[in-house]
C-alpha positions in Angstrom: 55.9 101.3 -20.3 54.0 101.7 -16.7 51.3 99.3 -15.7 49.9 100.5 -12.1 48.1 98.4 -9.7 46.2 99.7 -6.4 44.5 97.1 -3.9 42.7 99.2 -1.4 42.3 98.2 2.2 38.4 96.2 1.1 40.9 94.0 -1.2 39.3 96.7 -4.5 41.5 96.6 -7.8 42.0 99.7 -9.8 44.4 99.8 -13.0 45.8 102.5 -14.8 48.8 102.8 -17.2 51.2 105.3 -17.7 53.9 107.3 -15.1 50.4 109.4 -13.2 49.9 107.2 -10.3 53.8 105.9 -10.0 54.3 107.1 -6.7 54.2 105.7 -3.2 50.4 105.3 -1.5 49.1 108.2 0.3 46.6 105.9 2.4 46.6 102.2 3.4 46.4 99.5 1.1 48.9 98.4 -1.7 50.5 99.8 -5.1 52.1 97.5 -7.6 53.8 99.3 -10.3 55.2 97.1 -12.8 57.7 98.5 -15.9 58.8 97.1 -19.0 61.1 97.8 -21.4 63.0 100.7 -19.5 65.3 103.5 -20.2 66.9 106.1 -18.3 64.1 108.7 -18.5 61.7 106.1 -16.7 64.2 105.2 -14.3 64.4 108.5 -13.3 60.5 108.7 -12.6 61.4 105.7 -9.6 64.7 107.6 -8.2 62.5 111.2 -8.1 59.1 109.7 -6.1 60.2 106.9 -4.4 63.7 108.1 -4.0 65.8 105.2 -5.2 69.4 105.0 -4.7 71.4 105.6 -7.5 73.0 101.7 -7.9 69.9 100.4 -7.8 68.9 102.3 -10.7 71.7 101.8 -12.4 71.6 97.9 -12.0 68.2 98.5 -13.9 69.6 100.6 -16.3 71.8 97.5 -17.0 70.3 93.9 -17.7 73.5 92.2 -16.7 72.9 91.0 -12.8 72.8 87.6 -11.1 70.4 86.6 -8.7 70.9 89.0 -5.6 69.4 90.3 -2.5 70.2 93.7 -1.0 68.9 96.2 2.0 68.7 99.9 1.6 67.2 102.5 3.0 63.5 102.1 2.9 63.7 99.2 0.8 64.9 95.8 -0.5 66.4 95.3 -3.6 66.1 91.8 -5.2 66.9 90.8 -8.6 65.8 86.9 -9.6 65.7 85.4 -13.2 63.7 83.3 -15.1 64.5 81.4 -18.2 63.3 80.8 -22.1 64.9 78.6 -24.7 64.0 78.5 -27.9 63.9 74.7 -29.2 65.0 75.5 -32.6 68.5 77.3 -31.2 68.5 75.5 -27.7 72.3 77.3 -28.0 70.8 80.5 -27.7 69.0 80.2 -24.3 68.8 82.9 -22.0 67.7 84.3 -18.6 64.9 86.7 -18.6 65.6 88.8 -15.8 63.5 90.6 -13.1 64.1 93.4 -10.5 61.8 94.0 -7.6 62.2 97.4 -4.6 60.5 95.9 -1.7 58.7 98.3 0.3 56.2 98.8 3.3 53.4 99.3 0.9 54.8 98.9 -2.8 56.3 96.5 -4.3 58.0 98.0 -8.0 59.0 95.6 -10.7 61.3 96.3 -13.7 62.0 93.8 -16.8 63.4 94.5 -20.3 61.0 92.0 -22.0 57.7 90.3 -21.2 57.5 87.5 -18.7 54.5 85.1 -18.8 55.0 84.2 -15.2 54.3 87.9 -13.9 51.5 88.3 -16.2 49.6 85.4 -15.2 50.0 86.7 -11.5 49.7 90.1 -12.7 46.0 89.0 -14.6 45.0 86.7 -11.3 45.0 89.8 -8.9 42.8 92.1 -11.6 40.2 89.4 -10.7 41.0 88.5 -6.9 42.8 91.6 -4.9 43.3 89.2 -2.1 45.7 87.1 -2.8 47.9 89.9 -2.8 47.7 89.4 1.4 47.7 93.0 1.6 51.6 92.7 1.9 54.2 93.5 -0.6 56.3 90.8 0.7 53.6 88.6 -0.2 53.1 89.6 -3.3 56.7 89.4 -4.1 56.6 85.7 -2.9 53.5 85.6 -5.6 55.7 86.6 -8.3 59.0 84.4 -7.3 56.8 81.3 -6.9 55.2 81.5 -10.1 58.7 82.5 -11.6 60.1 79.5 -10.5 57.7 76.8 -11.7 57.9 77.7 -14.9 61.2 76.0 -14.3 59.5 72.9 -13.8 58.3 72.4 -17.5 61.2 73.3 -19.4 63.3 70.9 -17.4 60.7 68.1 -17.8 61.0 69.2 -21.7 64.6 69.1 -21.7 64.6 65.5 -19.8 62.6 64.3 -22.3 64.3 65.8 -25.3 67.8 64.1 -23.3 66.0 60.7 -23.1 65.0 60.9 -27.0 69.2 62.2 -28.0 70.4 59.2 -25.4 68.1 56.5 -27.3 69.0 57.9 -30.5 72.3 57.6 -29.9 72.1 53.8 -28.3 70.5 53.1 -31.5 73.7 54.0 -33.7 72.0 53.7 -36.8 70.6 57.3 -36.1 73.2 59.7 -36.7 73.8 62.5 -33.4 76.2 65.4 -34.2 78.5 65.9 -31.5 77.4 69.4 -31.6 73.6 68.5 -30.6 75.3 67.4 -27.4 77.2 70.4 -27.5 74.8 73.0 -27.5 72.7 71.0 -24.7 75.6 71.5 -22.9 75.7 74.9 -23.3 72.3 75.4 -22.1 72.5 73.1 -18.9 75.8 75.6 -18.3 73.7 78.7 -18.5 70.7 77.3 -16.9 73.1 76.5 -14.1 74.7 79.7 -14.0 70.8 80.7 -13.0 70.0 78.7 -10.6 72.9 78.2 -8.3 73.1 81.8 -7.2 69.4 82.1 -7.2 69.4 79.4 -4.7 71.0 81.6 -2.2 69.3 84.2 -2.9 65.9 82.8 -1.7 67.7 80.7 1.0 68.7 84.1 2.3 65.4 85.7 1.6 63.7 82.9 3.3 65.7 83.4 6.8 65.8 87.1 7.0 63.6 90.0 5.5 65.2 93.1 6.9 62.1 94.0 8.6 60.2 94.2 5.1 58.9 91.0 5.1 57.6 89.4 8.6 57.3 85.4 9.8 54.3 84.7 8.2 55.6 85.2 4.5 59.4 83.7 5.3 57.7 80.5 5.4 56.3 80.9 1.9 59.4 81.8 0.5 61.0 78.7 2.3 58.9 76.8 0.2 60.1 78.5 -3.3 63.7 78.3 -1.6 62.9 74.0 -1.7 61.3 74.4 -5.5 65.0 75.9 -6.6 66.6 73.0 -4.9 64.7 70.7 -6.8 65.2 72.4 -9.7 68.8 72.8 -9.3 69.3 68.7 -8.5 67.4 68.1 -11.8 70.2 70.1 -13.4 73.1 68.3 -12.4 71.0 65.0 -12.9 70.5 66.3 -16.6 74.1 67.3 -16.9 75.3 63.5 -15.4 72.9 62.3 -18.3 74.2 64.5 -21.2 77.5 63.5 -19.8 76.8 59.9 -20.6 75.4 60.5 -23.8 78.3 62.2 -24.8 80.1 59.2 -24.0 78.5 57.0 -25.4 78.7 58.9 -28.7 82.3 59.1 -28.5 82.6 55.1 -28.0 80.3 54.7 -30.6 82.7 57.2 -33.3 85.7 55.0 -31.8 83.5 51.8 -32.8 82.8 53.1 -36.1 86.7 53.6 -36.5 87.6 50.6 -35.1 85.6 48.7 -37.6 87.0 50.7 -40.2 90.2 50.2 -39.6 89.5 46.4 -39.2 88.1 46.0 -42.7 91.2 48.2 -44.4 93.5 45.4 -42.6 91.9 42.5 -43.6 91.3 43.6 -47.4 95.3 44.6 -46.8 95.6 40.9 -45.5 94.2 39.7 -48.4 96.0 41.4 -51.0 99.4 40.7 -49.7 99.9 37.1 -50.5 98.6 38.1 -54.4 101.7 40.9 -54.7 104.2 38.4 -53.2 102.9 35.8 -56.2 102.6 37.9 -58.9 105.8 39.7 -58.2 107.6 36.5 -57.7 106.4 35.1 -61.1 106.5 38.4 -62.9 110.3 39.1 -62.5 111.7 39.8 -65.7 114.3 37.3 -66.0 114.9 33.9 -68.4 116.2 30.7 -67.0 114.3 31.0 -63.6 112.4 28.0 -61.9 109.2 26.8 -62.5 109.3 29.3 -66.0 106.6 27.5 -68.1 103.1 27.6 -68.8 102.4 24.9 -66.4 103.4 27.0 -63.1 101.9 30.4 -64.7 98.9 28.4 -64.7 99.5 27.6 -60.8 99.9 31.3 -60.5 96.6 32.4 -61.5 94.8 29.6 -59.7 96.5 30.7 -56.6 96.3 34.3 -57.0 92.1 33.3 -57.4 91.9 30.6 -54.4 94.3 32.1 -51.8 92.3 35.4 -51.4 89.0 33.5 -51.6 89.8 30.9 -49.0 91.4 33.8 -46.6 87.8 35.6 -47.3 85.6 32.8 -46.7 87.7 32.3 -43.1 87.5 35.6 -42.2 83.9 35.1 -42.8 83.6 32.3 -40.5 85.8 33.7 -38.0 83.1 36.7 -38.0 86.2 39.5 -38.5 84.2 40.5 -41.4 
């Protein structure tokens, strides 16, 4: 589907949808033309009027790109990500990818699904045309900056939810499945996977624009370029911490063991000196020593005090 935007040269905002106005401006001003959910029929609309090359449109075609930033004929190419996890399958995670064509005077953005943080930029220009800047370049530094905070909560989220597994797992008396940690790991490793190459990619975009983006708007994107390094040292300070929890739940399960283990040997302990007396006294043989009543009666009371006193020291020793 085709959303179109057109910011006139008096900062005026007209909308339209549909494929009628996706072309490149025939006077001054701006044209935003924003497309979701594409296929190759509305791919081919961009190639025709604005004369796309053919990789580009096949990189659309195919939601399956990292973070880049490449120059062609006319245009820049730019592909950045954002990112969505759903709490109940934090597993699951997954980049929400964007593509931009940087022009003189468009600026062309394609996404398989939804993203709230174009929308809400998308929504702020219907009511202000001027904080587009009248550039494309700016525009695009609109988009990645909003992009990129949204970062910011879901990391503060996922700090938070880390705190709550590290406590719970302190605690011991709260049972954490080692694949809980797992599946945080998982998503640290693909919100990684995001960001690192991202960070390039707006370092690189804040030094150089290929002549589509001038001084002015490199220093805005230097400041999204120092947003992703934050964002990317929160990451590694998130995995350090799911690294310790993860310890920590393996020392407790060797603990738990441990204690395990302890209790089988001293209830082993205690029941050894009983099979050595009853299987002393319990021979079946006539004639032996101490064969009368008297002794049997020894027996028992030792077979009852032995285990007992070895009990009460274990007790006061604190083995048990």
């Amino acid at each position: 589907m085709y959303r179109v935007m057109t910011i006139g040269q008096d900062d005026q905002v007209t909308c339209s949808e549909g494929d009628a106005h996706v072309r490149p401006l025939s006077g001054e001003g701006l044209r935003w033309i924003d497309l979701t959910d594409q296929d190759a029929e509305s791919l081919a609309v961009l190639s025709q009027r604005f004369g796309f090359h053919s990789l580009t449109i096949e990189d659309c075609l195919h939601f399956d790109q990292r973070p880049k930033l490449e120059s062609y004929d006319g245009y820049l190419f730019l592909v950045i990500q954002g990112f969505q996890i759903d709490w109940d399958r934090i597993d699951a995670a997954d980049a929400l990818e964007l593509h931009l064509f940087i022009g003189h005077d468009y600026l062309v953005t394609v996404h398989a699904r939804p993203l709230p943080a174009l929308d809400a930029i998308w929504h702020r220009l219907t009511h202000d045309g001027r904080l587009a800047g009248g550039r494309p370049a700016h525009l695009c530094y609109l988009i990645a900056d909003s992009l990129i905070d949204s970062y910011f909560p879901l990391l503060d989220e996922v700090l938070t939810r880390l705190d709550d597994l590290e406590d719970r797992v302190l605690a011991q008396h709260d049972g954490v499945r080692l694949s809980e940690i797992l599946d945080f790991k998982r998503m640290l490793i693909n919100l990684r996977k995001v960001l690192s190459p991202q960070r390039d990619v707006l370092g690189l975009l804040s030094k150089h624009g290929e002549g589509y983006i001038d001084e002015r708007v490199l220093l805005y994107f230097r400041d999204v370029h120092d947003h992703t390094l934050r964002l990317h040292e929160a990451v590694e300070s998130a995995r350090e911490l799911l690294g310790n929890v993860r310890d920590a739940h393996l020392w407790n399960a060797s603990q738990r063991t441990n204690e395990i283990m302890k209790r089988l040997t001293l209830l082993s302990a205690v029941f050894l000196p009983l099979t050595f007396i009853t299987g002393f006294f319990g021979q079946n043989f006539t004639g032996l020593p101490f064969d009368n009543s008297h002794w049997m009666n020894l027996m028992l009371l030792t077979c009852v005090t032995v285990p007992v006193g070895m009990l009460a020291y274990f007790v006061r020793s604190k083995w048990f």
